[in-house]
mmJSON file of the N, C-alpha and C atoms, coordinates in Angstrom:
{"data_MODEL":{"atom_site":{
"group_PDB":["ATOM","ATOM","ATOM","ATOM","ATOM","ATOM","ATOM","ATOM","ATOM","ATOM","ATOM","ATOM","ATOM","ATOM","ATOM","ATOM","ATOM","ATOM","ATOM","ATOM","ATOM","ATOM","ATOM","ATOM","ATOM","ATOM","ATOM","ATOM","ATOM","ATOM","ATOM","ATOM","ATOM","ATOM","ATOM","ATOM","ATOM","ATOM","ATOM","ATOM","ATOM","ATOM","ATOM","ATOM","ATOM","ATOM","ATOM","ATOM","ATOM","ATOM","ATOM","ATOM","ATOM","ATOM","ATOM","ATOM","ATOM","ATOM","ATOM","ATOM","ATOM","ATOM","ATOM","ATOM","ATOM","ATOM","ATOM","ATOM","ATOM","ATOM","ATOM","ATOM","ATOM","ATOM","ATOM","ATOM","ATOM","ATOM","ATOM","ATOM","ATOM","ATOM","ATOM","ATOM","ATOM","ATOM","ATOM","ATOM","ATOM","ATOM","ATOM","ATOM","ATOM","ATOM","ATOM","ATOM","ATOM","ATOM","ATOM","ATOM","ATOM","ATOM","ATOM","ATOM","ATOM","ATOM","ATOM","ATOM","ATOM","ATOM","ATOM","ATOM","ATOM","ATOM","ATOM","ATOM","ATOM","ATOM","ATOM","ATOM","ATOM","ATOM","ATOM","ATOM","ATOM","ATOM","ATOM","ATOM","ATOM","ATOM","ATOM","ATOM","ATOM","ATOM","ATOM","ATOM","ATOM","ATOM","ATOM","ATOM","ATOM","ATOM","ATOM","ATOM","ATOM","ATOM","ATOM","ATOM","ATOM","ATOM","ATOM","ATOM","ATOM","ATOM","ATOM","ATOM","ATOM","ATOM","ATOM","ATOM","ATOM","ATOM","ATOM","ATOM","ATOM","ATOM","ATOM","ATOM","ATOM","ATOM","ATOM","ATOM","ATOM","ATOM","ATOM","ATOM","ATOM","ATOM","ATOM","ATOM","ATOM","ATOM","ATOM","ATOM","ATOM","ATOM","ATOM","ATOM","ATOM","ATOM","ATOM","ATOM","ATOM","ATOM","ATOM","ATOM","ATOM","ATOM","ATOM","ATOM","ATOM","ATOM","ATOM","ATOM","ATOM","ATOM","ATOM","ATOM","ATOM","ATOM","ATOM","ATOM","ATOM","ATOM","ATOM","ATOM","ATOM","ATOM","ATOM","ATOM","ATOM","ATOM"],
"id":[1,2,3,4,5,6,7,8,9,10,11,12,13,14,15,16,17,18,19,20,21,22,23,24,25,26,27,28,29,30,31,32,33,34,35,36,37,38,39,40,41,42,43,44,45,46,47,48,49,50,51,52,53,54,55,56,57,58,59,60,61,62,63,64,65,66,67,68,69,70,71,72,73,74,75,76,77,78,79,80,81,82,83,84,85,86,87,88,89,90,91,92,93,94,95,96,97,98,99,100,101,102,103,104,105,106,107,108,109,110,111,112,113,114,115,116,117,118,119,120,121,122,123,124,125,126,127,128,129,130,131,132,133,134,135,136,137,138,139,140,141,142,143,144,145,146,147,148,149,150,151,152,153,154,155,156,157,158,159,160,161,162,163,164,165,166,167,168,169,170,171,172,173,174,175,176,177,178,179,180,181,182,183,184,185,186,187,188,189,190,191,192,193,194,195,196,197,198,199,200,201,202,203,204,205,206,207,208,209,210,211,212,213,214,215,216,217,218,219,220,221,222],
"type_symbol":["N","C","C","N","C","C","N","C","C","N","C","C","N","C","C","N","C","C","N","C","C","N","C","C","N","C","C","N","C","C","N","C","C","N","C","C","N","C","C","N","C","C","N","C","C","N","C","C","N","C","C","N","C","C","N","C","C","N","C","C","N","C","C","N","C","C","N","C","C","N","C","C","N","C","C","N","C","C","N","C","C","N","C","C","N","C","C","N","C","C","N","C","C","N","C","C","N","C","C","N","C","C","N","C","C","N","C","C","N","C","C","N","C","C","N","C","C","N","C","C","N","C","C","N","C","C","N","C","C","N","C","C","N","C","C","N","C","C","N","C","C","N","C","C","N","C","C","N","C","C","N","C","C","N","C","C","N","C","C","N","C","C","N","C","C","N","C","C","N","C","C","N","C","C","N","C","C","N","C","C","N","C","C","N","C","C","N","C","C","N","C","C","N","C","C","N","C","C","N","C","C","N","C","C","N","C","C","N","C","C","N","C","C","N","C","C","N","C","C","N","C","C"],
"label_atom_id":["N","CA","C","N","CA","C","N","CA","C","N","CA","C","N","CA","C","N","CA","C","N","CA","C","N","CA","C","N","CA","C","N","CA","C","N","CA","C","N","CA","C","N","CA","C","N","CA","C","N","CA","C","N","CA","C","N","CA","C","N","CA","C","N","CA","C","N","CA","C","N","CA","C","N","CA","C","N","CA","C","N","CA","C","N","CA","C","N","CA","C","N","CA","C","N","CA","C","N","CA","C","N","CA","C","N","CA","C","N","CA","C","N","CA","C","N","CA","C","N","CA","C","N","CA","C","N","CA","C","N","CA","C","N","CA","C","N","CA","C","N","CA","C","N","CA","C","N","CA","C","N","CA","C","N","CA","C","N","CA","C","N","CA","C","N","CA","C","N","CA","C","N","CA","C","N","CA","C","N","CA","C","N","CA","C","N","CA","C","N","CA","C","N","CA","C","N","CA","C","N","CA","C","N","CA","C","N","CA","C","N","CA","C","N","CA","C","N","CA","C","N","CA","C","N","CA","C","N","CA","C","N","CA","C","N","CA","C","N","CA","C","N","CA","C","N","CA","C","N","CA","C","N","CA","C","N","CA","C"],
"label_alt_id":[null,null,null,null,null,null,null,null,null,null,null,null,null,null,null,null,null,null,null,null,null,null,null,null,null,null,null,null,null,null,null,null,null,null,null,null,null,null,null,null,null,null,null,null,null,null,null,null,null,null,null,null,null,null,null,null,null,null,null,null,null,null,null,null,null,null,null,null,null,null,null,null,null,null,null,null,null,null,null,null,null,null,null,null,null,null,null,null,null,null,null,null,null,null,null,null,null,null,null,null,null,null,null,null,null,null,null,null,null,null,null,null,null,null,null,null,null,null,null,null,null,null,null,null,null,null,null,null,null,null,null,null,null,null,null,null,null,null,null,null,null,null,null,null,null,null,null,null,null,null,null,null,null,null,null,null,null,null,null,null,null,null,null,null,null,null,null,null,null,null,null,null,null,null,null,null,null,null,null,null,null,null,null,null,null,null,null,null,null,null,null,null,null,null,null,null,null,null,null,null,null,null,null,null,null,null,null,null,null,null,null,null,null,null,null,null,null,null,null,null,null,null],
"label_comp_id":["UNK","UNK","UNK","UNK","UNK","UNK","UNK","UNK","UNK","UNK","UNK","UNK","UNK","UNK","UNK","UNK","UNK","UNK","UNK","UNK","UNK","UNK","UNK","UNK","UNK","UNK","UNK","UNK","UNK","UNK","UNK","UNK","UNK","UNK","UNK","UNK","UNK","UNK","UNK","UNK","UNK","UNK","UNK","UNK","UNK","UNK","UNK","UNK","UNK","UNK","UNK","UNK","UNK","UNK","UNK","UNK","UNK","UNK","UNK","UNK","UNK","UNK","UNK","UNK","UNK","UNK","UNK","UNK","UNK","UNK","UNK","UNK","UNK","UNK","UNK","UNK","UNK","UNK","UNK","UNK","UNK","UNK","UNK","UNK","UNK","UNK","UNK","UNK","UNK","UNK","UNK","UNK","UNK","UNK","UNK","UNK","UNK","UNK","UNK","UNK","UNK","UNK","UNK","UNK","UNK","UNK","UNK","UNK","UNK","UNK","UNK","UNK","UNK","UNK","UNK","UNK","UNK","UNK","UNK","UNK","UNK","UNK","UNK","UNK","UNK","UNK","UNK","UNK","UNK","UNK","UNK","UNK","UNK","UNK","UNK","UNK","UNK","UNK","UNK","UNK","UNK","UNK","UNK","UNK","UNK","UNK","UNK","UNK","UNK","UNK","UNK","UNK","UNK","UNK","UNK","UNK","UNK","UNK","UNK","UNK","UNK","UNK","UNK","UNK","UNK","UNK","UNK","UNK","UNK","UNK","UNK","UNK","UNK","UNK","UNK","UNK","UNK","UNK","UNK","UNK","UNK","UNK","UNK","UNK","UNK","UNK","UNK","UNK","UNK","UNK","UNK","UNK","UNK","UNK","UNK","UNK","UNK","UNK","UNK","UNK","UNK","UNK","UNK","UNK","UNK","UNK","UNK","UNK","UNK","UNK","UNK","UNK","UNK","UNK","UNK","UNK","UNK","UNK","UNK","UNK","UNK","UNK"],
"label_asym_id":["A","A","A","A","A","A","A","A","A","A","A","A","A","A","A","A","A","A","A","A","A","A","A","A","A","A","A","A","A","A","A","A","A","A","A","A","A","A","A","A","A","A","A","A","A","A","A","A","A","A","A","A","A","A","A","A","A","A","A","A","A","A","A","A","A","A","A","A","A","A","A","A","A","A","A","A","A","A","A","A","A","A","A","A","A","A","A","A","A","A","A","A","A","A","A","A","A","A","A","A","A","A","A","A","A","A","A","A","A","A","A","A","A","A","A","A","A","A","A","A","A","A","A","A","A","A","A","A","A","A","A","A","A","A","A","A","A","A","A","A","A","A","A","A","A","A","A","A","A","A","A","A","A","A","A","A","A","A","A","A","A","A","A","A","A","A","A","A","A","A","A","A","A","A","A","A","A","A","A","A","A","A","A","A","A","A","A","A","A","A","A","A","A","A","A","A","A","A","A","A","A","A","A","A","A","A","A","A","A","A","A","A","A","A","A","A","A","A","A","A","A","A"],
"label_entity_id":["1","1","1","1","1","1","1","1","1","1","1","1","1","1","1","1","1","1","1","1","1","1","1","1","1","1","1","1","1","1","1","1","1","1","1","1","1","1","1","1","1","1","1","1","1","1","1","1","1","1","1","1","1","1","1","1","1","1","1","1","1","1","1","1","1","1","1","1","1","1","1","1","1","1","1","1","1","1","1","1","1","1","1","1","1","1","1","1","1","1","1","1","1","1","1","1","1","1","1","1","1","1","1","1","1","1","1","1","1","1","1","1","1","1","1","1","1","1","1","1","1","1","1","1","1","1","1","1","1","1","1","1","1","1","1","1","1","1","1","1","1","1","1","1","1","1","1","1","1","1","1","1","1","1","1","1","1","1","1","1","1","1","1","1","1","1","1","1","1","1","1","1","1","1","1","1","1","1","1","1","1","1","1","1","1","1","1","1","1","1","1","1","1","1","1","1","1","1","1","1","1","1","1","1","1","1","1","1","1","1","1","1","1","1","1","1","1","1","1","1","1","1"],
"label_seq_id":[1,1,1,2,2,2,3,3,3,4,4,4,5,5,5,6,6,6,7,7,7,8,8,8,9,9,9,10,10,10,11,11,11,12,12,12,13,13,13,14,14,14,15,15,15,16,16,16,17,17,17,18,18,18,19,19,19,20,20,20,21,21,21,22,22,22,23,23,23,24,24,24,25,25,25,26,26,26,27,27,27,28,28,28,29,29,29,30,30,30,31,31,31,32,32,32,33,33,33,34,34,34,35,35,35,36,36,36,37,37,37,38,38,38,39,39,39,40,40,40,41,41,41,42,42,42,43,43,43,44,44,44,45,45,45,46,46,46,47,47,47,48,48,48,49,49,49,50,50,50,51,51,51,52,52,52,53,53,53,54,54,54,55,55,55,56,56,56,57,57,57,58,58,58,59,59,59,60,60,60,61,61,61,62,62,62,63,63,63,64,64,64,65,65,65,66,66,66,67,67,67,68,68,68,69,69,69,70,70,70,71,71,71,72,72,72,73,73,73,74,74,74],
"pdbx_PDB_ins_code":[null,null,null,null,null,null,null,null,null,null,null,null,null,null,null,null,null,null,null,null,null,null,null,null,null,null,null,null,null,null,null,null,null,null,null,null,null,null,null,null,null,null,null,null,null,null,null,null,null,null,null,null,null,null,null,null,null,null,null,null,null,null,null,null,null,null,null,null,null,null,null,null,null,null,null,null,null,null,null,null,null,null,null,null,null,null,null,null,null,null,null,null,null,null,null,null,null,null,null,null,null,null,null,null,null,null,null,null,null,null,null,null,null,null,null,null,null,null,null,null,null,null,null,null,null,null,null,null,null,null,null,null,null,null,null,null,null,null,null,null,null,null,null,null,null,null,null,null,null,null,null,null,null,null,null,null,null,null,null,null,null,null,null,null,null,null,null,null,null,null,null,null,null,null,null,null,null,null,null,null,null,null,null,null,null,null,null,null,null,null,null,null,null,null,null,null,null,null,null,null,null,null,null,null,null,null,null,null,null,null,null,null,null,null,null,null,null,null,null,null,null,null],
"Cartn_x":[-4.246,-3.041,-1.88,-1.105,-0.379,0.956,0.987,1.516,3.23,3.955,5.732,5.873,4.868,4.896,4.529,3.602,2.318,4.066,4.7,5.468,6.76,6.877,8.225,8.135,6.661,6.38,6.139,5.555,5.887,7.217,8.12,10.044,10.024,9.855,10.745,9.781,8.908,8.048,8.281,8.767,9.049,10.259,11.27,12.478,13.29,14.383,15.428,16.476,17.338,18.241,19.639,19.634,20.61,20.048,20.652,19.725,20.427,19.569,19.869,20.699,21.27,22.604,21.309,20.674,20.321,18.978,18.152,17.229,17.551,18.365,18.889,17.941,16.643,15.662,14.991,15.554,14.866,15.82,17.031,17.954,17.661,16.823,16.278,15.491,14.598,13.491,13.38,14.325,14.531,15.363,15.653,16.363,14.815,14.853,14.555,13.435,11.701,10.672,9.724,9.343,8.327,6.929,6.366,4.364,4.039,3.896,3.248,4.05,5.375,6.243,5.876,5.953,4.985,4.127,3.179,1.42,1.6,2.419,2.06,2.525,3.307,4.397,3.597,2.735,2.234,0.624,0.051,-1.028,-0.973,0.855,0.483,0.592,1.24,1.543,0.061,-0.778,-2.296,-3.131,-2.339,-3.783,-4.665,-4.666,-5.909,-5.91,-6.271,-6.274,-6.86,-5.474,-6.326,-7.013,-7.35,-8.109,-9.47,-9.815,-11.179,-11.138,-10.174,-10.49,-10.597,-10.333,-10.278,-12.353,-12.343,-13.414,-14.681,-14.517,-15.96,-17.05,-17.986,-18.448,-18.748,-19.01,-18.764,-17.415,-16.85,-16.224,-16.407,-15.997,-16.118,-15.35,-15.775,-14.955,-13.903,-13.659,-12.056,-11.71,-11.952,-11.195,-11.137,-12.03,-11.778,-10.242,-9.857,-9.125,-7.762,-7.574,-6.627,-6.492,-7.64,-7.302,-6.883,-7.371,-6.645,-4.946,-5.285,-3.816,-2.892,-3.067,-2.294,-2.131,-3.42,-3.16,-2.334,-2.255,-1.302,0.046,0.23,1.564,2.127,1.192,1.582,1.759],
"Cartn_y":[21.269,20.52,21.391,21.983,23.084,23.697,24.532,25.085,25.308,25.58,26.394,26.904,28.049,28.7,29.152,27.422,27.008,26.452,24.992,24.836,25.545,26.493,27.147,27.772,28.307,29.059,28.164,27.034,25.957,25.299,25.43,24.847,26.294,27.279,28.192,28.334,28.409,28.151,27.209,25.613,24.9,24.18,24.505,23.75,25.393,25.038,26.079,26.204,26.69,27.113,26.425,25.97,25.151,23.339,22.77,21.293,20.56,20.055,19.085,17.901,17.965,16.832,15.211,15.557,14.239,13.893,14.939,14.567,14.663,13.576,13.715,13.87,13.564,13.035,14.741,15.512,17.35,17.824,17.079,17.929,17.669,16.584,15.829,16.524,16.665,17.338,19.411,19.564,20.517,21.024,19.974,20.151,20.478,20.424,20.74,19.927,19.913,18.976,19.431,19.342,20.073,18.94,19.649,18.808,18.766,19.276,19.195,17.362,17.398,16.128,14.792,15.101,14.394,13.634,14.403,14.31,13.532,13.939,13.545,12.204,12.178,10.274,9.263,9.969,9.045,9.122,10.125,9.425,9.001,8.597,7.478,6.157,6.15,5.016,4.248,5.449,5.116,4.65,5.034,5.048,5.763,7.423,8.026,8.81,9.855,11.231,12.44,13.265,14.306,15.274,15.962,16.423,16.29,15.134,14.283,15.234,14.897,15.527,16.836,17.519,19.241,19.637,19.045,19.459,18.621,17.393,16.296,17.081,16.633,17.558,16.325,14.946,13.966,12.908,12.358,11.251,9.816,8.874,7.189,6.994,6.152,5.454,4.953,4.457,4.136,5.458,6.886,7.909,8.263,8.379,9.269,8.439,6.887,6.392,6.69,7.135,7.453,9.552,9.823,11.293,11.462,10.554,10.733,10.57,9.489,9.261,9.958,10.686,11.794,12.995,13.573,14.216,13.888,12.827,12.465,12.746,12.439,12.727,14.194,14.575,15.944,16.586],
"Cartn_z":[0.965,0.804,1.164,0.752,1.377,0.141,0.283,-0.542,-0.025,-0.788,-0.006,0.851,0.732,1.219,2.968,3.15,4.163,5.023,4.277,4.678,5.517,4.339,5.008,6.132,6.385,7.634,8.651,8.205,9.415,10.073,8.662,8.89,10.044,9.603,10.565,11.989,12.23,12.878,14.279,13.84,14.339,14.689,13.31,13.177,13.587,14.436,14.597,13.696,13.592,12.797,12.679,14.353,14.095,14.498,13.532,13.992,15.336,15.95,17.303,17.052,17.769,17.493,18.061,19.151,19.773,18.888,17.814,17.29,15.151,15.003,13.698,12.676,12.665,12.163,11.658,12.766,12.707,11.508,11.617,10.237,9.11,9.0,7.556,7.134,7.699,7.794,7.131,8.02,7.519,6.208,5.718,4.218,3.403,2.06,1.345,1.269,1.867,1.89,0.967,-0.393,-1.181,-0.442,0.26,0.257,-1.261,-2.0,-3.185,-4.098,-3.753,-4.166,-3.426,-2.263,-1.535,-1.805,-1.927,-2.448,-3.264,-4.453,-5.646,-5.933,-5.021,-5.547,-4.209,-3.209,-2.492,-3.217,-3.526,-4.523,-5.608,-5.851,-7.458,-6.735,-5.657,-5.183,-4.443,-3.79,-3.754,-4.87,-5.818,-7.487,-7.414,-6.888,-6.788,-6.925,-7.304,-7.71,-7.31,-6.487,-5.876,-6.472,-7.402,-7.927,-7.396,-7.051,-6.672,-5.084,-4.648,-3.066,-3.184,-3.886,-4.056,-4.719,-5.472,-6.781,-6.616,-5.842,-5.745,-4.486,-4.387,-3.214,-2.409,-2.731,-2.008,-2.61,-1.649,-1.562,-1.049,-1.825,-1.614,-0.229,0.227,1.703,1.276,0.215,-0.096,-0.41,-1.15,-1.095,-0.089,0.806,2.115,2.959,2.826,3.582,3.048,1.748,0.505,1.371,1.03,1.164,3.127,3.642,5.028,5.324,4.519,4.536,3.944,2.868,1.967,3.317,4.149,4.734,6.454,6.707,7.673,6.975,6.093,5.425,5.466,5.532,5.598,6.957],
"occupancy":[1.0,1.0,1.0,1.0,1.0,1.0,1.0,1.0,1.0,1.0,1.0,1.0,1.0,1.0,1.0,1.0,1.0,1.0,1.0,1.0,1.0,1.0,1.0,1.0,1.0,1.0,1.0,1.0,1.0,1.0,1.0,1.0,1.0,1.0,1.0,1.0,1.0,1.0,1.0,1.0,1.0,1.0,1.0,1.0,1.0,1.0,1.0,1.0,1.0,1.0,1.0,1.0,1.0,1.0,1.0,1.0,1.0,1.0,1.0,1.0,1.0,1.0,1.0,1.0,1.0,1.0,1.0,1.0,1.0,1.0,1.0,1.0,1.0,1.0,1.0,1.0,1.0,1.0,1.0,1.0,1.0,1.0,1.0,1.0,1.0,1.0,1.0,1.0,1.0,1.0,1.0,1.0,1.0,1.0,1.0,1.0,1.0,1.0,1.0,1.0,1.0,1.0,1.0,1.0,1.0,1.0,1.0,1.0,1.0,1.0,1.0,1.0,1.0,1.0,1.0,1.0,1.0,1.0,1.0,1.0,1.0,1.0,1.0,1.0,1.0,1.0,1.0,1.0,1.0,1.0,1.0,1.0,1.0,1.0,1.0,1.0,1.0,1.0,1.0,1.0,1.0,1.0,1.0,1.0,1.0,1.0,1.0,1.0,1.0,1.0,1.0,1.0,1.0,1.0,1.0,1.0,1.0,1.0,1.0,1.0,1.0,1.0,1.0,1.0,1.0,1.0,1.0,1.0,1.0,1.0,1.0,1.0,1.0,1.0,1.0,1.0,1.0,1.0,1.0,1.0,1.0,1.0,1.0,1.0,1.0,1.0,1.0,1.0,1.0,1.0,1.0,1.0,1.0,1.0,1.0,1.0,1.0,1.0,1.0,1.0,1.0,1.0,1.0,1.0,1.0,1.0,1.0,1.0,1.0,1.0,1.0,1.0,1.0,1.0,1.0,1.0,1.0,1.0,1.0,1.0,1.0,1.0],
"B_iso_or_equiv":[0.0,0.0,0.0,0.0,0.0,0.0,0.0,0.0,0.0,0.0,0.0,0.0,0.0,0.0,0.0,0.0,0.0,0.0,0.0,0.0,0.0,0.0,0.0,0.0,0.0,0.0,0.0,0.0,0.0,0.0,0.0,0.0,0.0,0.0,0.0,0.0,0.0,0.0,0.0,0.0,0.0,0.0,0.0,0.0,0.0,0.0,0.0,0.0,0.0,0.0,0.0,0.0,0.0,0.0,0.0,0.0,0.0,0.0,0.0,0.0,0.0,0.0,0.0,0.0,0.0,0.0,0.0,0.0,0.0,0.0,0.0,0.0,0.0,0.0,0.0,0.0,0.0,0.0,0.0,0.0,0.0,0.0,0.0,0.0,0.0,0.0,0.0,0.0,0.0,0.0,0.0,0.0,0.0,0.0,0.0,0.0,0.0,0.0,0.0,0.0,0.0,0.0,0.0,0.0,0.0,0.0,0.0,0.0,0.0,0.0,0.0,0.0,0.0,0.0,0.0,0.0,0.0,0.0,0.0,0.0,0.0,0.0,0.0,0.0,0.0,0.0,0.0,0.0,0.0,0.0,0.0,0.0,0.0,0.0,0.0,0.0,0.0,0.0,0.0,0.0,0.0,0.0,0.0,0.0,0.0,0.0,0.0,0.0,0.0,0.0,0.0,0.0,0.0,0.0,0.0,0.0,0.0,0.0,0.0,0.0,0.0,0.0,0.0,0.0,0.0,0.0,0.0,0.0,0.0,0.0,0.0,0.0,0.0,0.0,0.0,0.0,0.0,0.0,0.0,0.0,0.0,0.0,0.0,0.0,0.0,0.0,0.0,0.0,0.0,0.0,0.0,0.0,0.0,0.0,0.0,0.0,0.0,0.0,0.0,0.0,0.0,0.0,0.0,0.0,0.0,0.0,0.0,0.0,0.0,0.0,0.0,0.0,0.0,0.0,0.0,0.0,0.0,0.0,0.0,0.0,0.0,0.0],
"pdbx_formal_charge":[null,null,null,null,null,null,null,null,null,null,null,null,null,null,null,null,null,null,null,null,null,null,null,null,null,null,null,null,null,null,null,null,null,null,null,null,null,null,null,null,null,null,null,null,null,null,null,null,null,null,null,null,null,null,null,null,null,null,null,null,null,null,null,null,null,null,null,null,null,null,null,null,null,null,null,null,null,null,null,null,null,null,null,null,null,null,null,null,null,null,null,null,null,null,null,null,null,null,null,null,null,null,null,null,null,null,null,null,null,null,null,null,null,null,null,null,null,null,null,null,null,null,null,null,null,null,null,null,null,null,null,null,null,null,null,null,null,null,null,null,null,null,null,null,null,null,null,null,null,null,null,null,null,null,null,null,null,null,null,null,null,null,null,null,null,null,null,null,null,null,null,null,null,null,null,null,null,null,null,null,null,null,null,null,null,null,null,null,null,null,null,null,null,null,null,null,null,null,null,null,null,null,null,null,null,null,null,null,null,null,null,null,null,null,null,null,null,null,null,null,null,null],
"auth_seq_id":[1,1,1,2,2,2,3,3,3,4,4,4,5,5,5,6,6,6,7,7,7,8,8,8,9,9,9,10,10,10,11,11,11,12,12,12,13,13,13,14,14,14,15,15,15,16,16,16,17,17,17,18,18,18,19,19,19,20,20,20,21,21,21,22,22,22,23,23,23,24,24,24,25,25,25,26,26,26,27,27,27,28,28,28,29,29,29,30,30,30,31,31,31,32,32,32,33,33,33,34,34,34,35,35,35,36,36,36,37,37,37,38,38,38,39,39,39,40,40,40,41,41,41,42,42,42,43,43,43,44,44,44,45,45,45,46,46,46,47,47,47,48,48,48,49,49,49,50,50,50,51,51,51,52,52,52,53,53,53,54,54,54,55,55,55,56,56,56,57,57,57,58,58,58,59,59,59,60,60,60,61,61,61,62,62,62,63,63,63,64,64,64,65,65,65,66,66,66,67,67,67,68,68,68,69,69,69,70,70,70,71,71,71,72,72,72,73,73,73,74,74,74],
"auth_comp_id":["UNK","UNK","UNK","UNK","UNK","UNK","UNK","UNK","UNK","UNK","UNK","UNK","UNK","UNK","UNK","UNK","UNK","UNK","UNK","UNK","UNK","UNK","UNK","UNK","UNK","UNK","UNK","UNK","UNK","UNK","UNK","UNK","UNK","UNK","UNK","UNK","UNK","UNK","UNK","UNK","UNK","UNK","UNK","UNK","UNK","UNK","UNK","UNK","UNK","UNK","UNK","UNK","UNK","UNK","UNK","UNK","UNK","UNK","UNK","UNK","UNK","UNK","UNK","UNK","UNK","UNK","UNK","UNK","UNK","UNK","UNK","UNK","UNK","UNK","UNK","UNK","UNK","UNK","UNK","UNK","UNK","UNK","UNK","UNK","UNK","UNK","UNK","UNK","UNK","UNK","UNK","UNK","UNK","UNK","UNK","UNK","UNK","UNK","UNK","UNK","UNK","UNK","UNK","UNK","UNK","UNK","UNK","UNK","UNK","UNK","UNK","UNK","UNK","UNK","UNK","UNK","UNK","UNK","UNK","UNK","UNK","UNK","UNK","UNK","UNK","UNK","UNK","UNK","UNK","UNK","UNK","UNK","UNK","UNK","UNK","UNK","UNK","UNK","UNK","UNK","UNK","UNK","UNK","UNK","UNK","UNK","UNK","UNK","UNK","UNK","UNK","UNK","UNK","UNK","UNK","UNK","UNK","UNK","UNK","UNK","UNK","UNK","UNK","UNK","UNK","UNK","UNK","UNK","UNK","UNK","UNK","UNK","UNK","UNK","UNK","UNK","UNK","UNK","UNK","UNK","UNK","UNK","UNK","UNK","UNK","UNK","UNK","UNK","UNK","UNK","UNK","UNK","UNK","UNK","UNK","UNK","UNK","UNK","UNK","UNK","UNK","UNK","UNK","UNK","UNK","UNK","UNK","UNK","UNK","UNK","UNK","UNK","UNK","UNK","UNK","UNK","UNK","UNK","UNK","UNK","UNK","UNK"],
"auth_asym_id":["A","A","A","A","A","A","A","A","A","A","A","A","A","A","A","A","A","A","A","A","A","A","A","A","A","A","A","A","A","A","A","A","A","A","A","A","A","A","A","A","A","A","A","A","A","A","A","A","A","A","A","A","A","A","A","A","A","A","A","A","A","A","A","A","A","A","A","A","A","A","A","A","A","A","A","A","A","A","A","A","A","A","A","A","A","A","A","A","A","A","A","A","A","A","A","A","A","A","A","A","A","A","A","A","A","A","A","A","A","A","A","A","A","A","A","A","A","A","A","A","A","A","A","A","A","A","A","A","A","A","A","A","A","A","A","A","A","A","A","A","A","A","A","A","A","A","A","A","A","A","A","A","A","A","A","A","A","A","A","A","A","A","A","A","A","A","A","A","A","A","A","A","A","A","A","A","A","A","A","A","A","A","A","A","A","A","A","A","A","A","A","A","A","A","A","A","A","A","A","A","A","A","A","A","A","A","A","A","A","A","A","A","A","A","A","A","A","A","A","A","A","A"],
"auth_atom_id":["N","CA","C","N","CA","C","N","CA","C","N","CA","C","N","CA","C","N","CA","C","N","CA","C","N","CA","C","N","CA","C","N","CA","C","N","CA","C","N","CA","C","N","CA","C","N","CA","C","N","CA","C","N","CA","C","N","CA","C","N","CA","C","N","CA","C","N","CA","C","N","CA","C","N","CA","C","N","CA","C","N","CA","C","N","CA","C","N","CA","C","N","CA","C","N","CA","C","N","CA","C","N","CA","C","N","CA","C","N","CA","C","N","CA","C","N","CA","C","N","CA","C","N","CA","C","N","CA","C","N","CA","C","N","CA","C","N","CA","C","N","CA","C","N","CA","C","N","CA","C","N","CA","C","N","CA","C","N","CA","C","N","CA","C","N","CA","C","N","CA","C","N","CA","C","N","CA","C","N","CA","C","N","CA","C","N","CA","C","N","CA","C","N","CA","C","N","CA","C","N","CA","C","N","CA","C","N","CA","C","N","CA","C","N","CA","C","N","CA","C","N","CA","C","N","CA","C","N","CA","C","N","CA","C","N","CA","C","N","CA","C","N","CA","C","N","CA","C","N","CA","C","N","CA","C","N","CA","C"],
"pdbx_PDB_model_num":[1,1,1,1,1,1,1,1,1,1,1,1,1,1,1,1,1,1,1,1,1,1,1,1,1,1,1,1,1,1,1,1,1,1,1,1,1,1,1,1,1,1,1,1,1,1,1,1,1,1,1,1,1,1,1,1,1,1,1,1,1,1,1,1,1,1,1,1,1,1,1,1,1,1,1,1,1,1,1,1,1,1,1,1,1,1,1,1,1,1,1,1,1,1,1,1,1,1,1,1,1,1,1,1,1,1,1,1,1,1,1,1,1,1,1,1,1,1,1,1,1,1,1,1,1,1,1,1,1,1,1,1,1,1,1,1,1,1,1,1,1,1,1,1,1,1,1,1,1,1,1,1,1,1,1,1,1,1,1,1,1,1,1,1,1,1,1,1,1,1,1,1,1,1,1,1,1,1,1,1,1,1,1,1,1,1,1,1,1,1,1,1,1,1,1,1,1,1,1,1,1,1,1,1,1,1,1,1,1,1,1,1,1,1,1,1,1,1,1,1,1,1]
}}}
């Protein structure tokens, strides 16, 4: 799932320093994005609980379509 730290090296990584006037959508972005906040308000909004994707050694076809989607989000 990714940690601050995964992120921030990806913000600097990818996002420059100063934001693009023609791509407004990069300045958003680069504000303040916690993944972990993320995660957590789109798997209540799923009803599912990641824990399950970390600790199960198999997953249901409805989790796997839940845990894909958590990870597109990211």
């Amino acid at each position: 799932m990714g940690s601050q730290k995964f992120a921030d090296r990806i913000k600097s990584k990818y996002l420059s320093e100063n934001p693009d006037v023609e791509i407004p959508q990069k300045r958003q972005v680069s504000r303040d994005t916690d993944p972990e906040n993320i995660l957590k308000k789109a798997a209540k909004i799923l009803k599912c609980d990641t824990d399950v994707f970390l600790y199960s050694f198999r997953i249901s076809d409805s989790n796997k379509l839940n845990r894909d989607l958590l990870i597109y989000l990211l």
